[in-house]
C-alpha positions in Angstrom: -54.2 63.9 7.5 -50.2 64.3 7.6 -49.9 60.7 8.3 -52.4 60.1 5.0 -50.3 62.6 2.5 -46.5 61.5 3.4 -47.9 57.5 3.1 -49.8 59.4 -0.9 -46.1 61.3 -1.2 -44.1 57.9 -0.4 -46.0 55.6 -3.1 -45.6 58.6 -5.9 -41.8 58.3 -5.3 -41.8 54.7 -5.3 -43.8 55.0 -8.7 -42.1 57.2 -10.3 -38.7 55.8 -10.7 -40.9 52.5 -11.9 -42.3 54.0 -14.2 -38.8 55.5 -15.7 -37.3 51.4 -15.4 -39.7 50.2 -18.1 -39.8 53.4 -20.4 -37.7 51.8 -22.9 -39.0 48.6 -22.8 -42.1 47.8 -25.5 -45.2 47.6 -24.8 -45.5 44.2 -26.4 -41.9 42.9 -24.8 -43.7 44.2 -21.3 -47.1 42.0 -21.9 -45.2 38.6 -22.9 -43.4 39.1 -19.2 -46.6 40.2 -18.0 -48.9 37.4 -19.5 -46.1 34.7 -18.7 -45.6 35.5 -14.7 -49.9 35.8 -14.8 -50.2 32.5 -16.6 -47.7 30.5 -14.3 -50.0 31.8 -11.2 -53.1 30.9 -13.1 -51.7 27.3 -14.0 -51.4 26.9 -9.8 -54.7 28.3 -8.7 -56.2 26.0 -11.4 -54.3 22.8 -10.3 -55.3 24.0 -6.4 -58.7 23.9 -7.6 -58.4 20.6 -9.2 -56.3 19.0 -5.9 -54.1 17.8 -8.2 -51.6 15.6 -6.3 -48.7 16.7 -8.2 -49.1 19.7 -5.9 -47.7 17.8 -3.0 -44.0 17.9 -5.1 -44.5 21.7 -3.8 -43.4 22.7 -0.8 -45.2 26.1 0.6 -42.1 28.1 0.6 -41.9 27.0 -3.0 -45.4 28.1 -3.8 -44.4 31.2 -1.5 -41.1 31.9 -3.4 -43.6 31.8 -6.9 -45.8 34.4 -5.6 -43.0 36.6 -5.0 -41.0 35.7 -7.9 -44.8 36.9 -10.3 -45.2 39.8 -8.0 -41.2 41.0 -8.8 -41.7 40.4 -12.5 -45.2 42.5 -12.6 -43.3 45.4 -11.0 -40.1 45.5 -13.4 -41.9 45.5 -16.2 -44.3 48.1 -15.4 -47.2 45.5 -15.0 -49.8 45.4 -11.9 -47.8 44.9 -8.6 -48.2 45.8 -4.7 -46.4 48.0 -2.6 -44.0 45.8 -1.0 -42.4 45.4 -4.7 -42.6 48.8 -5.7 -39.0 49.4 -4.4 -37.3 46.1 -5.5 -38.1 47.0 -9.1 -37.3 50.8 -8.9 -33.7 51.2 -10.1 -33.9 48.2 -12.5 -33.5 49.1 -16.3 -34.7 47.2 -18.5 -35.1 47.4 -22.4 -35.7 45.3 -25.7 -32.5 43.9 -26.1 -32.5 42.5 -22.5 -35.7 41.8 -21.1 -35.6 37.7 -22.4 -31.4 37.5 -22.5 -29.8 35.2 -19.9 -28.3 38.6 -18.2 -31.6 39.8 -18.2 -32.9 41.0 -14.7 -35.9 39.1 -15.0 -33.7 35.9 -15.4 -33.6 34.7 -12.0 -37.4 34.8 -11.3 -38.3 33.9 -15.0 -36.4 30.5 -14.4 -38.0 30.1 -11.0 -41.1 30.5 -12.9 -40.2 28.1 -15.3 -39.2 25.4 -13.2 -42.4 26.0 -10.9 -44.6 25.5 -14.3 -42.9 22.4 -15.5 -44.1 20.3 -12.0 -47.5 20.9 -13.5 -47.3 21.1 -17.2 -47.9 17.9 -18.0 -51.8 18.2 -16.2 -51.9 21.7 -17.9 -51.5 20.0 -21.3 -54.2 18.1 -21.1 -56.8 20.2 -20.4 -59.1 22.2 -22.9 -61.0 24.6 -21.3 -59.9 28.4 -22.5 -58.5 29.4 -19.3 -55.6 26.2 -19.6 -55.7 27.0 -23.3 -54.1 30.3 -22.6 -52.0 29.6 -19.6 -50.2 27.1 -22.2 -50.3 29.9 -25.2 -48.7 32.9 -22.7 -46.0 30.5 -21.3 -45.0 29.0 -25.0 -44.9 32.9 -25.9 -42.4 33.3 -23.9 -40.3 30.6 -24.1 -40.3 30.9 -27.9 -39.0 34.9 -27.8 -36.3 33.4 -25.1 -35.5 30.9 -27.9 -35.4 33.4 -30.9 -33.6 35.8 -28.7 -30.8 33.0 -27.7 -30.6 32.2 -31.3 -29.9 35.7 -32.4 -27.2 36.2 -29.8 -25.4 32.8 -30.9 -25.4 33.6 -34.6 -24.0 37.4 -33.4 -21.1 35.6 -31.3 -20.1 33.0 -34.4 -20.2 36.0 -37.0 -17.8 38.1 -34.1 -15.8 35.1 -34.0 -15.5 34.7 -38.1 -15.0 38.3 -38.3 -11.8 38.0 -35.8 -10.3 34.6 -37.0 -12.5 33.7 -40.3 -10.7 33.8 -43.6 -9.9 37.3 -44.9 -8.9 38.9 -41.6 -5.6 39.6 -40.6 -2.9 37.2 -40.8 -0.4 36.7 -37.4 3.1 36.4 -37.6 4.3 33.5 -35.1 5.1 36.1 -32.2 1.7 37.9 -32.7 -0.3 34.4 -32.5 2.1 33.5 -29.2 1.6 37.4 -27.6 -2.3 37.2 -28.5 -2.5 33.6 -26.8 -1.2 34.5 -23.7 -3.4 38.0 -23.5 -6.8 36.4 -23.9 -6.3 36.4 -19.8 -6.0 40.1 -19.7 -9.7 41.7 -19.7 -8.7 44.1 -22.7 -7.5 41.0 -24.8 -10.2 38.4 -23.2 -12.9 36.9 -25.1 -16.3 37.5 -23.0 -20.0 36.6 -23.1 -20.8 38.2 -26.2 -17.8 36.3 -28.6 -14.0 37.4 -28.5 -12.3 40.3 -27.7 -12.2 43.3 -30.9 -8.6 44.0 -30.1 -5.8 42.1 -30.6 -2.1 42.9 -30.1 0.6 44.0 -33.6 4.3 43.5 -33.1 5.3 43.3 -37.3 7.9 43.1 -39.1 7.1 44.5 -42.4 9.1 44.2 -45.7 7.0 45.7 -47.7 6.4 49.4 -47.3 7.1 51.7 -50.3 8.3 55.5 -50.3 9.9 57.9 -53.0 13.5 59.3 -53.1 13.8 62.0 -55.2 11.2 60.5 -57.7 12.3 56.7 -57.5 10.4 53.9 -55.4 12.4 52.7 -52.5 11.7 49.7 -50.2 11.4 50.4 -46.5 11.6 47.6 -43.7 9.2 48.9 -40.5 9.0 47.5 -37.0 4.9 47.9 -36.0 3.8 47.6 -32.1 0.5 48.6 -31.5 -2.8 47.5 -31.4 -5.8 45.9 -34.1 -9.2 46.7 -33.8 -12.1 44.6 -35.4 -15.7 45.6 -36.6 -17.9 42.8 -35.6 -20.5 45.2 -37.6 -19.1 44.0 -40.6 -20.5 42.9 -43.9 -18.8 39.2 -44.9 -20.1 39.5 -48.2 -18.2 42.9 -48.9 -15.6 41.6 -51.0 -13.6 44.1 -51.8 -14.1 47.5 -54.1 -14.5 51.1 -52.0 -17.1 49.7 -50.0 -14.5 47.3 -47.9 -12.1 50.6 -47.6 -15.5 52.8 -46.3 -16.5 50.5 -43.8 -12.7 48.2 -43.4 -13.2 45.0 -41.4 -10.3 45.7 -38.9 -8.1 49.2 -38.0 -4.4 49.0 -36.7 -2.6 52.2 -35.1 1.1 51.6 -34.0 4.0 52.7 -32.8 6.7 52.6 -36.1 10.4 52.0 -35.8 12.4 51.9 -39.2 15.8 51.7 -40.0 18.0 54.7 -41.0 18.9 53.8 -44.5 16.5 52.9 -47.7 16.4 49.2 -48.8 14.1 45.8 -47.9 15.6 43.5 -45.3 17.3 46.3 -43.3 17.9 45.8 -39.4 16.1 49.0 -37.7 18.1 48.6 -34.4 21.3 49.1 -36.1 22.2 52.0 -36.6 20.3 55.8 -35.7 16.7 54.4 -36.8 13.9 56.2 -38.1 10.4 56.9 -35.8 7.5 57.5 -35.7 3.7 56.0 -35.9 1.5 53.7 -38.3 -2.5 53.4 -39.0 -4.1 50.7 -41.4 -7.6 51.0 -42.5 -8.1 47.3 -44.0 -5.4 45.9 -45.2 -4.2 49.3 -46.7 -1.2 50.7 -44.1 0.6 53.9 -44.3 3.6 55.2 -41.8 5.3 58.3 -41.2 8.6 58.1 -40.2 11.7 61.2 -39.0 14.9 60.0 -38.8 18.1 62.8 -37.8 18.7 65.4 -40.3 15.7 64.6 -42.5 12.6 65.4 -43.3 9.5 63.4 -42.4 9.0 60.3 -44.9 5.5 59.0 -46.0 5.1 55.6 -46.6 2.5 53.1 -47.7 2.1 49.2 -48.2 -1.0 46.3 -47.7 -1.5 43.9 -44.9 0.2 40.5 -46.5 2.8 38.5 -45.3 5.4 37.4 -47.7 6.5 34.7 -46.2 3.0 33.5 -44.6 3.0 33.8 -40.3 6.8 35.2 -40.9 7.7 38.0 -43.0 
């Protein structure tokens, strides 16, 4: 009777954490896994039955490695599987947005799966009776929500990649462009498998910020080193208006060096400079900069270049 309730005790633990892998994953998402593992099965048995010679093109560890491959799918998605699976699918996690993605942990069975179907797919197609009819409907399910789901990532990368280096986002000087080059090999900087990097590096020098001195606009010439951030969330048909300042398409925070007197064109390095930091939010930037013996100074300009990948 022990023997009997730790063997009951063992499979509830096993279950249990199963259960909590597929919790987020849909009901429907679940059954196209489900239905497409059951139908590639189903599309063997019925060849079997048919001694269809193109079953000789499969070895029995292939048929073997199938079985397993339907059995590990059945588990991770919460479908009907034995107790020999129960604990390979246990700690796997799996949801909506990555049940049919290539980093999906279904991915390396699935293809199995797919390449096992394809040595009989051509006998599958040309049979009617209901039972081939939906082996060839659950299979096409799923490759078509693969397809969609590849095509939705793709269009996601190329609007990340627009965002980033599309018209209307920020323009590099020449040592920015060279700087950002040569980090796309550190993992920060490094473009990856969903599109490029959001950050890129700022080292500016910028002509055009504006303060006041007792009342009267004065031109101040910043050094910026810091960083730019880019929301790939970002609407490309924002054109401008508060909207594009609510939600910006890129953010810049920055370390702010400035020189000690007023005036455009000035050398920071100098003479005793001003510091202090700078934040954009779109193309709108303000610094605050403390130089000796005076108070803090406020200043403002927009991301443009006057003399374009230069100034």
């Amino acid at each position: 009777m022990r023997a009997q309730l730790g063997i009951l005790a063992a499979c509830v633990a096993l279950a249990l954490p199963l259960q909590a892998a597929g919790q987020n994953l849909s009901p429907e998402k679940a059954r196209l896994a489900d239905r497409f593992a059951t139908a590639v099965q189903k599309a063997y048995v019925i060849e079997r039955e048919r001694k269809a010679p193109v079953l000789a093109d499969l070895s029995p560890d292939k048929v073997t490695g199938m079985q397993e491959a339907v059995l590990r799918v059945k588990a991770m998605v919460g479908g009907t599987a034995d107790f020999t699976t129960l604990a390979r699918g246990r700690k796997v996690r799996l949801v909506d947005a990555n049940v049919f993605t290539a980093e999906s942990p279904l991915e390396r069975d699935t293809q199995f799966l797919k390449a096992f179907y394809q040595v009989m797919e051509a006998n599958i197609e040309g049979l009617e009776d209901p039972e081939a009819r939906s082996v060839r409907d659950a299979v096409q399910a799923f490759r078509n929500e693969q397809l969609t789901v590849g095509h939705v990532l793709a269009l996601e990368r190329l609007h990340a990649f627009e965002i980033k280096y599309g018209p209307g986002s920020a323009q590099l000087n020449f040592v920015e462009t060279l700087e950002n080059f040569c980090l796309q090999r550190v993992w920060f900087f490094a473009p990856g498998k969903d599109g490029p990097s959001p950050w890129e590096m700022v080292s500016s020098y910028s002509t055009t910020y504006l303060t006041t001195v007792e009342g009267e606009a004065q031109a101040v010439s910043v050094v910026e080193v810091g960083v730019r951030h880019y929301n790939f969330g970002y609407d490309l048909d924002t054109k401008g208006g508060l909207r594009s300042y609510l939600i910006p398409r890129y953010w810049s925070a920055a370390f702010a060096l400035g020189d000690g007197e007023d005036g455009a064109l000035r050398m920071p390095f100098r003479r005793e400079p001003r510091l202090g930091g700078m934040a954009s939010w779109g193309d709108l930037k303000v610094a605050y900069l403390h130089g000796e013996g005076e108070r803090w100074r406020l200043l403002v300009s927009r991301q443009f270049h006057l003399l374009p990948h230069l100034l």
